[in-house]
C-alpha positions in Angstrom: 8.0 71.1 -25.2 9.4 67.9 -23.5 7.5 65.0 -24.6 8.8 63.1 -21.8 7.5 59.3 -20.8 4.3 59.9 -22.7 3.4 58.0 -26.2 3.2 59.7 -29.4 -0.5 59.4 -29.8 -1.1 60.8 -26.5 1.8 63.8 -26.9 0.1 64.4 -30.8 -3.4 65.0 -29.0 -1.8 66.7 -26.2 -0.4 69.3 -29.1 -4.2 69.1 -30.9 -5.8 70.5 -27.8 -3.5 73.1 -27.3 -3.8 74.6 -30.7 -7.5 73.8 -30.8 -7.9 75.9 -27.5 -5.8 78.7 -28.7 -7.1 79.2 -32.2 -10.7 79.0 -30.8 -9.6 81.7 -28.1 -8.1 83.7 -31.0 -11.3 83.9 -33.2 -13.8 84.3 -30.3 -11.5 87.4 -29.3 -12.2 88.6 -32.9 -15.5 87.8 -33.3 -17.3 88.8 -29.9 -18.5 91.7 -28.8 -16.8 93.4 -25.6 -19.7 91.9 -23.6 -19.7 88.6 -24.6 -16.0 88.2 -23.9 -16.4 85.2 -21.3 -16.9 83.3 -23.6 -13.4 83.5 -24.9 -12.8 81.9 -21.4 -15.5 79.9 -21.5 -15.5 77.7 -24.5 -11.6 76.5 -24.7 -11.9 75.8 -21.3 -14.5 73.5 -22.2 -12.3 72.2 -24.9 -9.5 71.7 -22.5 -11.5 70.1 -19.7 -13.0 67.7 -21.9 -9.9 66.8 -23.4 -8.0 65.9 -20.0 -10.7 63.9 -18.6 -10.7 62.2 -22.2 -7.2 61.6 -21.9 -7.6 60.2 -18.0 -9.9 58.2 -19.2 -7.6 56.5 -22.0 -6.0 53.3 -20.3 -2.3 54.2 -20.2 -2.7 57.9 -20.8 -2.4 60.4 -17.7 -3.7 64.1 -17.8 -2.0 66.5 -15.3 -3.2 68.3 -12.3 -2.1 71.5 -13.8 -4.7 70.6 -17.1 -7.5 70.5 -14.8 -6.6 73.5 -12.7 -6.3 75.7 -16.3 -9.7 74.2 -17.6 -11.5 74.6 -14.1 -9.9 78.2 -13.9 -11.2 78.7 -17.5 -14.3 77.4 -17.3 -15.6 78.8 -13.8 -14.6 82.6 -15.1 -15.9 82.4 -18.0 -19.5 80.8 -17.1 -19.1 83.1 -13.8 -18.9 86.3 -16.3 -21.5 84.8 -19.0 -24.4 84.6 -16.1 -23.0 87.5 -14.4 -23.3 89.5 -17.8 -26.8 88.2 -18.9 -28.6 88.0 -14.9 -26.7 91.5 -13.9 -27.5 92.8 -10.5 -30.7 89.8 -9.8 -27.8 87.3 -9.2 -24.0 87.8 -8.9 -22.5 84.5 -9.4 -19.1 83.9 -8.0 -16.4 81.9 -9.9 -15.0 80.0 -6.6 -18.7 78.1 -6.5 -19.0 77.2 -9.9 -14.5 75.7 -9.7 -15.5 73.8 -6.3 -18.9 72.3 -8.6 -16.5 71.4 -11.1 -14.4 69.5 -9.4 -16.5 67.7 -7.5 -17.7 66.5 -10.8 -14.5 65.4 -12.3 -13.4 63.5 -8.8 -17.0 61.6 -9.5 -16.5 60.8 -12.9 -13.0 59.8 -12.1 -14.4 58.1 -9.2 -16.5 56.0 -11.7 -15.5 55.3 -14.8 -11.4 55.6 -14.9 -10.0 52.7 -15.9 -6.3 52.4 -14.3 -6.9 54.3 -11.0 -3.9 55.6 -9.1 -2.0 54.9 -5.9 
């Protein structure tokens, strides 16, 4: 890993995040049942979406397009195979809705509350 131009607070919770999401990936895959296993989706991508729109929000600290496209991914599978799984053939829920949902919420929340908007 290149650390690059970042600081070393934000490149040690850059390295948090990305062990957090892997160990919790690696124990849901353990622990689930085969049908459950969007979840193991599901969850880190939570973690990892949180964590870059965290890190946008930190004055001076700068989360990368290719975060939020892995956490959006993540998340919209996942949450697109959890109420796939549970509503079965009443409602089939595509993935591409729920991504396009989410990031219409992060551009709002950016929209709102980042501190050091970009040119």
């Amino acid at each position: 890993m290149l650390q690059g131009n970042k600081s070393t607070e934000e490149f040690r919770f850059e390295l948090l995040i990305m062990g957090m999401v892997l160990v919790v990936a690696a124990v849901l895959y353990v622990v689930l049942p085969d049908d459950l296993r969007s979840l193991m989706l599901f969850l880190p991508g939570l973690i990892l979406l949180g964590a870059a729109i965290y890190q946008d929000m930190q004055p001076d600290w700068r989360a990368g397009w290719l975060m939020y496209a892995l956490a959006i991914l993540m998340v919209a599978t996942g949450l697109a195979g959890i109420v796939n799984m549970l509503l079965g053939n009443i409602v089939r829920l595509n993935w591409i809705v729920i991504a396009i949902f989410e990031l219409g919420a992060i551009l709002i929340a950016k929209a709102l509350y980042d501190p050091s908007p970009r040119s």
